[in-house]
N, C-alpha and C positions, 0 to 999 in steps of 0.2 A: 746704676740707674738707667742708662742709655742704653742698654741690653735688652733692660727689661721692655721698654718705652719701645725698641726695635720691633722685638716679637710681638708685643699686642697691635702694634699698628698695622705689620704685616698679616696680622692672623683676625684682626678685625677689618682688614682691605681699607684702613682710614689714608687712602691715598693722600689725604690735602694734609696730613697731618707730619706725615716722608720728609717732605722738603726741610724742615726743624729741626730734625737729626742731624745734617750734614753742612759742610760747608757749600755755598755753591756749585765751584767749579766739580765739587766732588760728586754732589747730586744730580750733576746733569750725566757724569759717566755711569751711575748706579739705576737712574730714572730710565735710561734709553733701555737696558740690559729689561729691566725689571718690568717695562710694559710689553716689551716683546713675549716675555713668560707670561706674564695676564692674559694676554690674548688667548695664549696656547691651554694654558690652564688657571682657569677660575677657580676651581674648588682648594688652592693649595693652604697645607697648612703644614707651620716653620714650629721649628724648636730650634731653641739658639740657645748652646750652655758656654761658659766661659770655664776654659780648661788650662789659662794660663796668662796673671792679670799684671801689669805696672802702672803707673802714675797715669801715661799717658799710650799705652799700647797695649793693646790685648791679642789670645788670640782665641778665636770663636772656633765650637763645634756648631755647623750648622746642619740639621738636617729636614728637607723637603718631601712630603706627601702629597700627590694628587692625583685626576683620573682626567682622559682626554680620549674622544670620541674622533678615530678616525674613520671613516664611511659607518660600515654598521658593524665597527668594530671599538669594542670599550678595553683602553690600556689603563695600566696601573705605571706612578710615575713615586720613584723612591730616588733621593737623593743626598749626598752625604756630601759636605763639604769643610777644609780648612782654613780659614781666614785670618789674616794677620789684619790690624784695623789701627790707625793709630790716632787718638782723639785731642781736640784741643778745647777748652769751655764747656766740656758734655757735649760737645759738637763730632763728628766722625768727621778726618780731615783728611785721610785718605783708605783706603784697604788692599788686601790683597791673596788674592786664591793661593793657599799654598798647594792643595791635595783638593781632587775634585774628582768623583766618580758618581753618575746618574746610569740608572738601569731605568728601558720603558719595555713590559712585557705584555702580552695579551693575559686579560684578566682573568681566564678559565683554561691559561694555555698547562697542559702538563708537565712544561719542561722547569727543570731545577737544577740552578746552574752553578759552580762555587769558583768563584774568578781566582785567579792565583797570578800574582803580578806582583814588581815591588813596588814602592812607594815611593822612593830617590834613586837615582841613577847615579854613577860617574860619568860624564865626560865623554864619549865617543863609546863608552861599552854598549855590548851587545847582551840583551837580555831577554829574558823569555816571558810574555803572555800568553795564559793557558784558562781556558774558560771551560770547564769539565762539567758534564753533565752526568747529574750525580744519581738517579734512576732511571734505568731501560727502558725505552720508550717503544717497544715491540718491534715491529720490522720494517716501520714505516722510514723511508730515508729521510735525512736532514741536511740541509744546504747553509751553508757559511761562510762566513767573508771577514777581514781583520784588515785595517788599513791605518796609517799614520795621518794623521790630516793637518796636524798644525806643530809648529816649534818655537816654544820661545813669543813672545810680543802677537802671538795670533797670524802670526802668518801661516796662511795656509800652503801647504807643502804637495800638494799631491790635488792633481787631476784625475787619478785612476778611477775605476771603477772599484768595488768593494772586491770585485771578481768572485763572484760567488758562485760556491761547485757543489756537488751533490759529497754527502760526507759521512761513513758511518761507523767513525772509529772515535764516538763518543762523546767529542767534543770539538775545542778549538783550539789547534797550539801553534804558536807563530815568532820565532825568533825576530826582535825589532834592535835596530842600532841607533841608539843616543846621538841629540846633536853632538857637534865638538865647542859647541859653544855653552857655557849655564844659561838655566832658567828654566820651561817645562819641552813636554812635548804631550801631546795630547791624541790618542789611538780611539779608534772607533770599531766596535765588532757587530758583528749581527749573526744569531743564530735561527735557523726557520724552521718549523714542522709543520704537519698539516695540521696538529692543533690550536700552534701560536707562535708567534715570534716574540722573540730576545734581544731587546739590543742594549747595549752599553757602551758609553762615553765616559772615557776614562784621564785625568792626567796625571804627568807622572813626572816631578822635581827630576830636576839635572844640576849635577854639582859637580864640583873637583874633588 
């Protein structure tokens, strides 16, 4: 019932309705997250399926739809997430991202992209994310950039820049090294044309 009760609130924007779901302390960490996305995008709309249920833990498929107007450019915003949630009275007492990957693309951009990455790590391994552009987009160049940005608890890892270079060998492929500690690590790429850009936030479980 607190699924269902989730997704209509979210999807009918019954803000005053939020705070019922959850225990306090936990709604003030879900509230701050979730108005900073309002701002960004208004139009969004959630589907939430449960793909694996116990007494008092679930774990949710979440997926987000929206559209956000940066200057006089209109993006499309898709978003897929895995959540661990564990509840206590029909109450959400705490949650937790397990798998989280958001693409924001230009809405008439020609580019089609097909990410190739894993979804759990080992431990200090090195592995490969590869964002392939999956039709010839004629001879115009494209510029690209792949960076690690956070590991584990949100900390952010990197001052760099995205370092973005002119690129015409199709796509974006970037060997990245796992903390040596569990938990996630969370990579950010961006791909440009002169029709649109591609970008993607991606994380990715670290284990032993």
């Amino acid at each position: 019932m607190i699924i269902d009760q989730l997704e209509s609130v979210l999807n009918k924007k019954e803000d005053g309705l939020l705070k019922d779901l959850f225990l306090e302390k936990t709604f003030k960490k879900f509230d701050k997250h979730y108005r900073d996305f309002r701002k960004k995008y208004k139009d969004a709309k959630w589907s939430i399926t449960t793909i694996e249920s116990h007494p008092e833990k679930k774990i949710l498929d979440i997926k987000i739809k929206s559209t956000r107007a940066i200057g006089n450019q209109i993006y499309n915003l898709n978003s897929k997430q895995i959540i661990q949630i564990e509840t206590i009275k029909n109450k959400i007492k705490n949650y937790t991202v397990i798998n989280e990957e958001s693409i924001l693309n230009s809405q008439d951009s020609p580019l089609v992209i097909n990410i190739i990455s894993p979804e759990k790590v080992l431990t200090g391994e090195r592995y490969e994310m590869n964002l392939i552009i999956e039709k010839p987009l004629d001879s115009s160049l494209i510029a690209s950039g792949m960076i690690v940005i956070k590991n584990d608890k949100n900390i952010n890892i990197s001052s760099e820049d995205f370092g973005i270079k002119l690129n015409q060998s199709g796509g974006l492929f970037k060997y990245i090294k796992a903390p040596f500690e569990p938990g996630t690590q969370t990579i950010s790429a961006i791909i440009t044309h002169p029709g649109g850009i591609y970008a993607i936030t991606k994380k990715i479980k670290v284990g032993s």
